[in-house]
Structures are given as structure tokens and as C-alpha cells.
N, C-alpha and C positions, 0 to 999 in steps of 0.2 A: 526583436532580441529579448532574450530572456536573464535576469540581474537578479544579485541576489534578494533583493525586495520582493521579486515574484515568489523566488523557492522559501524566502522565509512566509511569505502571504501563502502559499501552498502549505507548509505544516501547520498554518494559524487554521485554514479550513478545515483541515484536516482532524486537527482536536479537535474543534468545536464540533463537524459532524461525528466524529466518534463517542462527544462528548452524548451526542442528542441521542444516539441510536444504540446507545452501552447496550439500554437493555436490552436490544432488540438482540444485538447479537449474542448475550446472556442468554437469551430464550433459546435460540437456535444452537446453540453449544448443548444446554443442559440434556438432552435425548442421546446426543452422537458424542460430548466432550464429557468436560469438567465442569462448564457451567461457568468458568471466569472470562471467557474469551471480553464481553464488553469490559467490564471490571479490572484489566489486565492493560487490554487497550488504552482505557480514558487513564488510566496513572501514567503510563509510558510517554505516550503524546502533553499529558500535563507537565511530564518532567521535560519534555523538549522542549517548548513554550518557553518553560523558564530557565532552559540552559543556552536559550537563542536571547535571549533579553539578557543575561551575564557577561556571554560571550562575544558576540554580535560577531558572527562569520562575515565575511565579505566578500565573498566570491560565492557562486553557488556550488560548485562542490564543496566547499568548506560547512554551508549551510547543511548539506545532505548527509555528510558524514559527521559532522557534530550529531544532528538528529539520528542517523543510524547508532554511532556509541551511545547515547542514552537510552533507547530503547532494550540495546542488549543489556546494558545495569539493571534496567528498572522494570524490567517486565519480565512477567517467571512462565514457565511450560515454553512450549518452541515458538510460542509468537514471538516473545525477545528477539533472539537469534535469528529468525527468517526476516520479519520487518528489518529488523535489523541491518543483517546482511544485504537486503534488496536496499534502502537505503544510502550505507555506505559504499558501497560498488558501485551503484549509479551515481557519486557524487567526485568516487578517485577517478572514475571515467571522465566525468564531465575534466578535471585537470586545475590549473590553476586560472581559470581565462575567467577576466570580470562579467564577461558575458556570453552567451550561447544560443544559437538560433535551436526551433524547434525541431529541425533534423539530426542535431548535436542532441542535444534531448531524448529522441527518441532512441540512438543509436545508444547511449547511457543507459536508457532504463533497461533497452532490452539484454546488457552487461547483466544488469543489475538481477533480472530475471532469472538472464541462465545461472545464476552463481546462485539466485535461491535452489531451483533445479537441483544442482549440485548438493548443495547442501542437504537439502530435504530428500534426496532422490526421488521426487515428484514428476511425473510426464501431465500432460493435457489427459483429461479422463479420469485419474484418481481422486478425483475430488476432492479437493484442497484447494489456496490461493491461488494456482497454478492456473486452477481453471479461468477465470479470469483475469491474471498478469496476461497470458499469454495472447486472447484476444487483443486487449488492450493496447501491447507493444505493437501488433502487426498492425493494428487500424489508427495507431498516434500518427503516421505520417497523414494523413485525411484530416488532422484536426482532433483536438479537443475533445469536443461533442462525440466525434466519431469512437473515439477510444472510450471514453464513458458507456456508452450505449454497447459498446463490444464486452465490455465489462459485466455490463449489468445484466447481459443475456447473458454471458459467461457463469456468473454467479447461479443466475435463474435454473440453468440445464445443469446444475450440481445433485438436484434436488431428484432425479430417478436413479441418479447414479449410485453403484455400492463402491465404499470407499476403499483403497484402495492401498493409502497412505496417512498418518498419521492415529491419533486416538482413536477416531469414526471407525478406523480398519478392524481393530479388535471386536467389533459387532456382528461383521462379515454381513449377510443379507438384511440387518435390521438397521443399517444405515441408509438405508434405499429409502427415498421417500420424503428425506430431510433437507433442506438447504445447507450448502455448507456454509460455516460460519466466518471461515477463514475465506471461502471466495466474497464472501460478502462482503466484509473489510474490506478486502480488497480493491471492494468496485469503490465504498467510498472515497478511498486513498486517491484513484482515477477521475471519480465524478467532483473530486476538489479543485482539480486541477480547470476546470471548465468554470466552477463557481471563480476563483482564484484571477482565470482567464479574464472573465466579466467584469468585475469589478474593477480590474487594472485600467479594459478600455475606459471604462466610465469615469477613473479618474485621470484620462488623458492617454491615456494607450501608455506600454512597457519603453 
């Protein structure tokens, strides 16, 4: 079962990998974006850190939708609002329960998914987060690892694609060839959850 010590240890990974890889995903933005997508990220998640240490949620949807509303304050261009969005939807999902096994979870995020969908009018293929959430949600009931790993190919096969959605779009054929920066995020978001996963066995299982 999953508490909210996990979901608050899952946004604590989660900065910290955002924190490490800012620039990478800086790098990957500046061809296809704006160039702040790392820079954007590591404040947002710096701000959730410190509104979970204020706040201290207690249930894990409370944890999720705290850290959804600070991403949409604090972070500017559409990553705000999608992280966001994804999120807080995955946390009203989850409801008011102190605890939640990993099929309650899974069935949360993938809320959480279609409501970015929605928001973003993103499908699999336009290259965006999307291409990675969506792997991810279908292969979370396998585990962990298994959604990480669907992620991270997710992200990987962003990079022949022309984009099709968001900034990248406006390039039309000279997005092709890039990694998207937003799938990328994204994987990290997933491969936290498996770092997140580890660490909880090691101090006695969840």
C-alpha cells in the first residue's frame, strides 16, 4: 500500500531528478522551445518541496494536489498548467483514502493523463509529454520499473517525430529529429517513482 510518505518521497525524487537534469532538458527545449523548459521545472518542484514541508498533506491525494496547485503558480509557459493539471487530477482521483494500493494508483494517473490530453489536446504521436504518460500509464499495472522503462522509450521515439503540438509545432518539419523535452520530463516524473519505490523497500517496505 501506498501513504502519503511515498507520494511526498515521489515529489522529493522528483525535484531532485529535475534538479540534476535542468539542463539537460534546457538543452533539448532550446532548438524546438523556449529554452526554460529545465529552468521552469527545477523552480516549480523547488516550490512543491517547500509547500509540502509547510503544509504537510496527509493523505496522498492531498499530497498530489497540493503539488499540482504549485506548479500551476509557479511555473510559466504550459508546463505549469499540464504538470499541473496531471498532478492535481491524479490526486482528486486518488479521493480522501490514507492509503492506496498500486492499481488505485494506476487507475489515478491514467485520470490524470487523459485530463492533460484534454487540456493540451495532445494524442500519442504529437510529440509531447503525452508520448510518454501514455506508455507509462498502460505498463504501471507490471510495476514500477515496467512504466519507467515504457516512459523512457516513450520519450526516446519522440525524437524522429515532427511535432505536432505545442511550441515544437510551429517549426513544422525542423522539429524532426529532436527529443522532446516535455516527454523527457516526463520519463523522469515515472523513473522517480521506481527510485521512490527502492528506497521505501530499503527502509522496511511501504
Amino acid at each position: 500500500m501506498l501513504d502519503a510518505d511515498f507520494f511526498r518521497r515521489w515529489m522529493t525524487a522528483t525535484a531532485a531528478s529535475v534538479d540534476r537534469e535542468a539542463d539537460r532538458l534546457t538543452a533539448l527545449d532550446s532548438p524546438i522551445g523556449d529554452a526554460d523548459h529545465g529552468s521552469n521545472l527545477r523552480r516549480g518542484f523547488a516550490a512543491v518541496i517547500e509547500a509540502q514541508g509547510k503544509e504537510a498533506p496527509e493523505t496522498p491525494g492531498a499530497v498530489l494536489v497540493l503539488a499540482g496547485r504549485r506548479l500551476i503558480s509557479t511555473v510559466g509557459g504550459a508546463s505549469g498548467p499540464l504538470y499541473g493539471t496531471l498532478l492535481r487530477r491524479t490526486g482528486k482521483a486518488l479521493g480522501d483514502a490514507a492509503e492506496v494500493d498500486e492499481q488505485g494508483f494506476a487507475e489515478a494517473l491514467r485520470a490524470g493523463v487523459d485530463a492533460v490530453m484534454q487540456l493540451g489536446g495532445a494524442a500519442p504521436g504529437d510529440k509531447t509529454m503525452i508520448d510518454a504518460l501514455v506508455p507509462a500509464v498502460d505498463a504501471l499495472p507490471d510495476g514500477f520499473a515496467a512504466a519507467q522503462a515504457a516512459a523512457e522509450q516513450g520519450a526516446e521515439a519522440t525524437t524522429p517525430l515532427q511535432a505536432r503540438k505545442g511550441r515544437a509545432s510551429y517549426l513544422g518539419e525542423r522539429s524532426i529529429g529532436h527529443q522532446d523535452p516535455g516527454a523527457t520530463s516526463a520519463a523522469l516524473l515515472i523513473a522517480a517513482l521506481t527510485e521512490t519505490d527502492a528506497t521505501g523497500t530499503d527502509a522496511g517496505g511501504e
